[in-house]
N, CA, C and O atoms as a GROMACS GRO file, in nm:
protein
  348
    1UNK      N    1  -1.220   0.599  -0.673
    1UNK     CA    2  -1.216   0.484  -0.584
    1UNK      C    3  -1.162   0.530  -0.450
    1UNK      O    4  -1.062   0.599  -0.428
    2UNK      N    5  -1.252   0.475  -0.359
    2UNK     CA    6  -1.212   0.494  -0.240
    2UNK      C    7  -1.067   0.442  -0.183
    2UNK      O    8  -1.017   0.335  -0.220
    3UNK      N    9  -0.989   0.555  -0.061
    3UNK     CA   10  -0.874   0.441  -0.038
    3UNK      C   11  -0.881   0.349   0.070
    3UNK      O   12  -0.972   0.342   0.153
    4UNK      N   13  -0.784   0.283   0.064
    4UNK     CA   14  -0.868   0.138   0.185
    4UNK      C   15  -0.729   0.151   0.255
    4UNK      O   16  -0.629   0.201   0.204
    5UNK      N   17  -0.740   0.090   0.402
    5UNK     CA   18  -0.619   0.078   0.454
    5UNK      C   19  -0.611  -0.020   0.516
    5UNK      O   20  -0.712  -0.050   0.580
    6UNK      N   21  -0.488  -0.113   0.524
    6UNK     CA   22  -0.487  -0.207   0.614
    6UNK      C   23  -0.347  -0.209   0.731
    6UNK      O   24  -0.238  -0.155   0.714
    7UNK      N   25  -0.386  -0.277   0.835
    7UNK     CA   26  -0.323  -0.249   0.900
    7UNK      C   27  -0.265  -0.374   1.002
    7UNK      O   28  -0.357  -0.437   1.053
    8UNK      N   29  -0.122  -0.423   1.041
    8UNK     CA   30  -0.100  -0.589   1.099
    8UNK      C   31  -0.183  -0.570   1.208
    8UNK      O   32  -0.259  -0.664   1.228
    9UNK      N   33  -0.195  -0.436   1.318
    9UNK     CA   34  -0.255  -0.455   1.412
    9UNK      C   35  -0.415  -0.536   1.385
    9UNK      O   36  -0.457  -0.610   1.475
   10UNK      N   37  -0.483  -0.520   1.277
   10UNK     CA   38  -0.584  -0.620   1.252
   10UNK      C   39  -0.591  -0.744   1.204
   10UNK      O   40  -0.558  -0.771   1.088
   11UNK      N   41  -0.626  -0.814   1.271
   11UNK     CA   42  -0.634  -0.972   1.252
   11UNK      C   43  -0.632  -1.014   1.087
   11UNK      O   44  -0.538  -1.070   1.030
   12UNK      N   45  -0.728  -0.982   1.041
   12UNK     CA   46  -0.766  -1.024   0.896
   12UNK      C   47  -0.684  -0.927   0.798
   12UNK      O   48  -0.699  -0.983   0.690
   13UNK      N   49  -0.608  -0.814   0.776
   13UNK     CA   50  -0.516  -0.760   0.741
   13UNK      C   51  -0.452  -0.849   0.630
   13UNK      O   52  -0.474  -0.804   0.518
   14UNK      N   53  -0.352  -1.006   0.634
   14UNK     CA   54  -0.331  -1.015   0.569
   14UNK      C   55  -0.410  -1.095   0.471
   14UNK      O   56  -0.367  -1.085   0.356
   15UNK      N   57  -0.474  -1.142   0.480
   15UNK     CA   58  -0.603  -1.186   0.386
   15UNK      C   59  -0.674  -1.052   0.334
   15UNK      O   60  -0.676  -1.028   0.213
   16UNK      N   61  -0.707  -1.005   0.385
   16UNK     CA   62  -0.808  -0.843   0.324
   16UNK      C   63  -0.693  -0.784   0.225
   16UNK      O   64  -0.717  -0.724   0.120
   17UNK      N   65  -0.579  -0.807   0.271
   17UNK     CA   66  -0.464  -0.721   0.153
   17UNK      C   67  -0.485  -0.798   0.077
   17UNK      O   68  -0.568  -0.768  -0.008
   18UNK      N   69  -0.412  -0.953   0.069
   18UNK     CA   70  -0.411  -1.020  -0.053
   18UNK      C   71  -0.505  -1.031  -0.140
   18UNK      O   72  -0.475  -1.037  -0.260
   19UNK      N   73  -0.655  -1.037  -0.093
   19UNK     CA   74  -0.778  -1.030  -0.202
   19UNK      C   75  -0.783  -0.906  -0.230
   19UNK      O   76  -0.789  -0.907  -0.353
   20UNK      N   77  -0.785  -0.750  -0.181
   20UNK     CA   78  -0.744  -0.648  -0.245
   20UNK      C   79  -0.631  -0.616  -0.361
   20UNK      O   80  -0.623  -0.518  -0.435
   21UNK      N   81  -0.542  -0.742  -0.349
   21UNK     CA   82  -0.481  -0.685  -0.435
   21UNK      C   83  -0.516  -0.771  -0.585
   21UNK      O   84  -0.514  -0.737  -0.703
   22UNK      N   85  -0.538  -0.856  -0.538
   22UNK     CA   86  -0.619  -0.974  -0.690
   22UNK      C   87  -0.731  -0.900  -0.716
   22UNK      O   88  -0.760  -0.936  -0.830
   23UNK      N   89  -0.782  -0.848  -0.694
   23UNK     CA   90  -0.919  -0.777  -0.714
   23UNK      C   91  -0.902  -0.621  -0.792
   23UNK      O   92  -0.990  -0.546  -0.834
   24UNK      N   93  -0.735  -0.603  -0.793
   24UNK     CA   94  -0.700  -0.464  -0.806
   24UNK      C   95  -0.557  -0.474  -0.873
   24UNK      O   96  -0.463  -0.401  -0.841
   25UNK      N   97  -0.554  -0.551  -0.949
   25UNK     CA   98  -0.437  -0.570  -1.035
   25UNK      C   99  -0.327  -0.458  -1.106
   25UNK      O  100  -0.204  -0.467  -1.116
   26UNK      N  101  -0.406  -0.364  -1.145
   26UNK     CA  102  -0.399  -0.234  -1.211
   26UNK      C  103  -0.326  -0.143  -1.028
   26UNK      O  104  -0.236  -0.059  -1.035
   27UNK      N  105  -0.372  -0.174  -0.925
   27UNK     CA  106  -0.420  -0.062  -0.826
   27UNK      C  107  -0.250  -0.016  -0.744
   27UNK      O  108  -0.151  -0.088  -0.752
   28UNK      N  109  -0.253   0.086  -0.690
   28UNK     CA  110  -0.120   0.132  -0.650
   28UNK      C  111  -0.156   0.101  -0.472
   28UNK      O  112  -0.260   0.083  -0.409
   29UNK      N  113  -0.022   0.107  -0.440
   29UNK     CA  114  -0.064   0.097  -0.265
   29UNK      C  115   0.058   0.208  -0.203
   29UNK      O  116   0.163   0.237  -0.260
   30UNK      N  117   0.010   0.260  -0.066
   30UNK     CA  118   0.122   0.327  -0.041
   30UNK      C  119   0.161   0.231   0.076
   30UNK      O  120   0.068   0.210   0.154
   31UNK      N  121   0.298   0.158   0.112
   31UNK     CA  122   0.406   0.061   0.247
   31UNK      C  123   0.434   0.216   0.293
   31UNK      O  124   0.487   0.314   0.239
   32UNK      N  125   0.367   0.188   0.430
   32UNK     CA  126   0.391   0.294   0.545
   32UNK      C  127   0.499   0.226   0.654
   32UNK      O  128   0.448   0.132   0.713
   33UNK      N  129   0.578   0.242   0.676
   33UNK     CA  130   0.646   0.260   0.842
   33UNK      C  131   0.729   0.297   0.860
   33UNK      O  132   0.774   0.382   0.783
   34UNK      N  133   0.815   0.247   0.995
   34UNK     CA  134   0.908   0.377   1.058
   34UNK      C  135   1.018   0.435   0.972
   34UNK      O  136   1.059   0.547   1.001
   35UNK      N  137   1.071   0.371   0.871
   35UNK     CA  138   1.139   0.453   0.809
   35UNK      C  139   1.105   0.508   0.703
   35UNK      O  140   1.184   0.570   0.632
   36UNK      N  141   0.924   0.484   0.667
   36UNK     CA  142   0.915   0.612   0.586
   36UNK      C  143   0.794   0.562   0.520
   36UNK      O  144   0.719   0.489   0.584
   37UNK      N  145   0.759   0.604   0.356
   37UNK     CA  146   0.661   0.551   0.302
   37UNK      C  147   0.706   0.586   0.146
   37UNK      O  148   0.764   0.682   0.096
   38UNK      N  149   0.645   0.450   0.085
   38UNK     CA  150   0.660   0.458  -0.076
   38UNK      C  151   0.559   0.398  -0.147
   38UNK      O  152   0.487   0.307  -0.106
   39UNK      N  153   0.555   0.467  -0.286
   39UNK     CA  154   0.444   0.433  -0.333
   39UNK      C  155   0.494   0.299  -0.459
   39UNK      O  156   0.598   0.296  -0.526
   40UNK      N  157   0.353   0.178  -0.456
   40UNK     CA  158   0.431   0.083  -0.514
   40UNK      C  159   0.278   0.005  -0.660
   40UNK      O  160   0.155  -0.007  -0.650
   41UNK      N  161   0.336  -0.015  -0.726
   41UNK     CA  162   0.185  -0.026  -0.795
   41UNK      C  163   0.204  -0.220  -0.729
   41UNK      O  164   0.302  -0.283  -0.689
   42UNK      N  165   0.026  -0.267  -0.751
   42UNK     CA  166   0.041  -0.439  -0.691
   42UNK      C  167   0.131  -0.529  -0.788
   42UNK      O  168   0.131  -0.539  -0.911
   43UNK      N  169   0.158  -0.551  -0.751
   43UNK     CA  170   0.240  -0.715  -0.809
   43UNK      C  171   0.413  -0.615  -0.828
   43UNK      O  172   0.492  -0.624  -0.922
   44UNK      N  173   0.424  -0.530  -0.703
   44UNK     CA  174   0.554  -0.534  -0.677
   44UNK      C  175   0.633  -0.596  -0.603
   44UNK      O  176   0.628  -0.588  -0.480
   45UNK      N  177   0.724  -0.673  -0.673
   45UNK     CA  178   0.828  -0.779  -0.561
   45UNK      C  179   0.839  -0.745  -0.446
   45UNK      O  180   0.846  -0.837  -0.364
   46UNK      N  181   0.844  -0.562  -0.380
   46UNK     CA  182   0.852  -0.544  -0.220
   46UNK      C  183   0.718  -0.563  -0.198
   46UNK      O  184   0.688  -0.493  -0.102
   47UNK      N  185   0.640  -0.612  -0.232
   47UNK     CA  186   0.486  -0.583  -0.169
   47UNK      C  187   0.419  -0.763  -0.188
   47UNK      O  188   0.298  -0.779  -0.170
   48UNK      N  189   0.504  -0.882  -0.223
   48UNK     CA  190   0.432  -0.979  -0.244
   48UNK      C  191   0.364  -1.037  -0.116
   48UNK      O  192   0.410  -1.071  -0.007
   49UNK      N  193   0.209  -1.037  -0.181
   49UNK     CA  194   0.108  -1.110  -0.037
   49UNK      C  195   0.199  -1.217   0.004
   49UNK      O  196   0.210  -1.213   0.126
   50UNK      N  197   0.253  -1.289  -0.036
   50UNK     CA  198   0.352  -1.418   0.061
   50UNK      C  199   0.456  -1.377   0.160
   50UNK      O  200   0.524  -1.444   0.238
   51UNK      N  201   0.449  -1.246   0.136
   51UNK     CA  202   0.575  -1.190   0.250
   51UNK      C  203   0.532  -1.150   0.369
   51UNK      O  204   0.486  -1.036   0.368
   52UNK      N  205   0.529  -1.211   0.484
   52UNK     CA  206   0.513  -1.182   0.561
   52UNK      C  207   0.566  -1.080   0.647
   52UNK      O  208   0.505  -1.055   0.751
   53UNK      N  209   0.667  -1.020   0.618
   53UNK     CA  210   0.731  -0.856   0.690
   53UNK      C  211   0.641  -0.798   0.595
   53UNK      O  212   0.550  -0.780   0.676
   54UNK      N  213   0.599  -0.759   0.501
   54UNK     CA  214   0.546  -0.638   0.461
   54UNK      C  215   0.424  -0.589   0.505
   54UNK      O  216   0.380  -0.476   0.488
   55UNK      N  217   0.345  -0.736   0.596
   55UNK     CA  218   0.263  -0.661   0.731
   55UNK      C  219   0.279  -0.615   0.822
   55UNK      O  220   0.194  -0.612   0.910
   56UNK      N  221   0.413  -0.558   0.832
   56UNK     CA  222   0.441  -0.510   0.994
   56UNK      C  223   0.402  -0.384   0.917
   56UNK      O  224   0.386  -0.295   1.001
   57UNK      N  225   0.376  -0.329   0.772
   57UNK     CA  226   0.386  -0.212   0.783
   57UNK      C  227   0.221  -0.224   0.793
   57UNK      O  228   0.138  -0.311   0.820
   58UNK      N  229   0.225  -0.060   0.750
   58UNK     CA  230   0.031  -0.018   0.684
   58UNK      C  231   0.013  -0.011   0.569
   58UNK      O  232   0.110   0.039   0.512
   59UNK      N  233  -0.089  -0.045   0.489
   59UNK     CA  234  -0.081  -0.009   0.328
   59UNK      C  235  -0.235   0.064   0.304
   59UNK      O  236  -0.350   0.035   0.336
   60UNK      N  237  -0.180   0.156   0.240
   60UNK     CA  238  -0.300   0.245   0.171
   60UNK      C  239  -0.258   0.182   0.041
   60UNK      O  240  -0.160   0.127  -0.010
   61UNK      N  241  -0.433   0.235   0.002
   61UNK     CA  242  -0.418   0.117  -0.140
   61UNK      C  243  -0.571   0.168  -0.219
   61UNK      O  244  -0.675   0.203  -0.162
   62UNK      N  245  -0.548   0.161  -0.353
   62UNK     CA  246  -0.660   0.271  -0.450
   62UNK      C  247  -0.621   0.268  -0.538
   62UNK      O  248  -0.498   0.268  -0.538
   63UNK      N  249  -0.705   0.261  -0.697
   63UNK     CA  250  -0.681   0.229  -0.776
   63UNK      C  251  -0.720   0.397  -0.850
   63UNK      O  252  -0.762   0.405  -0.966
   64UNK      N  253  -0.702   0.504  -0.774
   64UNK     CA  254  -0.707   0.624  -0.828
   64UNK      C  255  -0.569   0.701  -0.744
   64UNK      O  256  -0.559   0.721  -0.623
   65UNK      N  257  -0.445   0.742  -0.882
   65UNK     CA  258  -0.279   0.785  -0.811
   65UNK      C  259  -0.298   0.880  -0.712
   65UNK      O  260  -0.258   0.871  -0.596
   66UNK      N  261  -0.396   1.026  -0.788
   66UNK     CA  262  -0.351   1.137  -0.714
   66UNK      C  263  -0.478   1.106  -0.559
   66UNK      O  264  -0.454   1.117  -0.439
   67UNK      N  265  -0.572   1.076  -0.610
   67UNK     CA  266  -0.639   1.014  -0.481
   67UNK      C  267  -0.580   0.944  -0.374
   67UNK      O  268  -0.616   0.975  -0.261
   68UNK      N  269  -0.479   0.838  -0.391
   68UNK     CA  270  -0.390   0.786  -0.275
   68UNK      C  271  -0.272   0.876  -0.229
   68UNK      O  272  -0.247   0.904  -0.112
   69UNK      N  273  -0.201   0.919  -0.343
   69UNK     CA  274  -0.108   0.981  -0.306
   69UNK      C  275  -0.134   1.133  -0.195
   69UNK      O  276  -0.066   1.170  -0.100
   70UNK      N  277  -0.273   1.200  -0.262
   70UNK     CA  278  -0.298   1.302  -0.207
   70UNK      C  279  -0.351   1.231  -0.016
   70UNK      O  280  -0.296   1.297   0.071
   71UNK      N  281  -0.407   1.159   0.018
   71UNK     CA  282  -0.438   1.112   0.072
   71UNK      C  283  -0.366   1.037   0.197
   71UNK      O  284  -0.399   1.018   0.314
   72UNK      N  285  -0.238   0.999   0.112
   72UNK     CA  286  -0.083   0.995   0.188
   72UNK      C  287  -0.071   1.097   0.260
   72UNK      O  288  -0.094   1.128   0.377
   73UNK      N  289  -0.019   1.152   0.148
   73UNK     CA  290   0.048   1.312   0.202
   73UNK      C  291  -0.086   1.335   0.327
   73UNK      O  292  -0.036   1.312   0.438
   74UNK      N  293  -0.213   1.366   0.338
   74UNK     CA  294  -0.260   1.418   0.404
   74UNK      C  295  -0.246   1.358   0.567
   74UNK      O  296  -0.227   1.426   0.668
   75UNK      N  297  -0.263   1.191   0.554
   75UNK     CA  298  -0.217   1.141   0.656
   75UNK      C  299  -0.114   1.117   0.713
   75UNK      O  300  -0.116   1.092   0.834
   76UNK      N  301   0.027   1.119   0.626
   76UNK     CA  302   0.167   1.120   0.678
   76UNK      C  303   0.239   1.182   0.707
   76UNK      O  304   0.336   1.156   0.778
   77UNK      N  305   0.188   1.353   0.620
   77UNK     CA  306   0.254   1.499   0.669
   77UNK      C  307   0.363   1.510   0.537
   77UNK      O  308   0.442   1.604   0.528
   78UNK      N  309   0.355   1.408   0.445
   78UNK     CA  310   0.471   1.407   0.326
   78UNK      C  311   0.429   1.350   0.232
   78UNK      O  312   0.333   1.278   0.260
   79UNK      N  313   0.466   1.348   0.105
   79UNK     CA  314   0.386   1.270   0.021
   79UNK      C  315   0.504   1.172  -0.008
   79UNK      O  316   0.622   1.202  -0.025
   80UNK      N  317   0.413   0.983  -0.011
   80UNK     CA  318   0.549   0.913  -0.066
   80UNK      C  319   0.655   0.930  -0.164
   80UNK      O  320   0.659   1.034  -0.228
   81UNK      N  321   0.766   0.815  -0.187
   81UNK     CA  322   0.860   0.839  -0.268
   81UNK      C  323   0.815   0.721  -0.347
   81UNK      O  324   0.749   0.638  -0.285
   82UNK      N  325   0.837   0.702  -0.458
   82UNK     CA  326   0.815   0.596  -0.603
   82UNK      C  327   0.904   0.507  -0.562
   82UNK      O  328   1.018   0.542  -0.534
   83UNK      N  329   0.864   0.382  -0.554
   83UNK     CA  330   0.958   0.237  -0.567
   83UNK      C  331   0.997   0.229  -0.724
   83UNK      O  332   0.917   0.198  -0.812
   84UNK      N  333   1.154   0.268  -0.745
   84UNK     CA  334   1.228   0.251  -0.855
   84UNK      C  335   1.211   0.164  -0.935
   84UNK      O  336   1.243   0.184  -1.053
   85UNK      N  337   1.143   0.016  -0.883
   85UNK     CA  338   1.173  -0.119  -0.964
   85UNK      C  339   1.020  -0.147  -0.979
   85UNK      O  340   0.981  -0.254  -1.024
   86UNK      N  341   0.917  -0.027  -0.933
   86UNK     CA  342   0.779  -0.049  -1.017
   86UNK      C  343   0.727   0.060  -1.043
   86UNK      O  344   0.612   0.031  -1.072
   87UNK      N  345   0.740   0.190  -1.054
   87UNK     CA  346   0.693   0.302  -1.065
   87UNK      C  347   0.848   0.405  -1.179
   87UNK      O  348   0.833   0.524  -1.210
   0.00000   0.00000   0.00000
């Protein structure tokens, strides 16, 4: 599976996340910003579509691990860290 990214600078961002993530129940995402990036599988409490701060970040998002993760790393220069309370 391809990875998808979304981003606040785009309008439709938080709608395109939230049906990505109902659509992808199973699927992991990587929360990008300035202080860093972690990897979180969907229906993690830091990642709920009703939260509106968790669009200030970017989310990569794929329902294949080493595919996102590798994919991280390639775009961030590091590979994320695991959110403790879902991974």
């Amino acid at each position: 599976m391809p990875v998808v990214s979304f981003h606040h600078a785009d309008p439709t961002a938080l709608e395109n996340f939230a049906t990505w993530c109902k659509e992808n129940p199973l699927g992991l995402l990587v929360l990008s910003d300035a202080s860093g990036a972690t990897l979180h599988r969907v229906g993690c409490p830091h990642i709920a579509p009703r939260d509106a701060a968790t669009y200030r970040a970017r989310q990569l998002c794929s329902a294949d691990h080493d595919e996102l993760v590798g994919h991280a790393e390639q775009e961030l220069g590091h590979p994320p860290t695991r959110c403790p309370d879902c991974l």
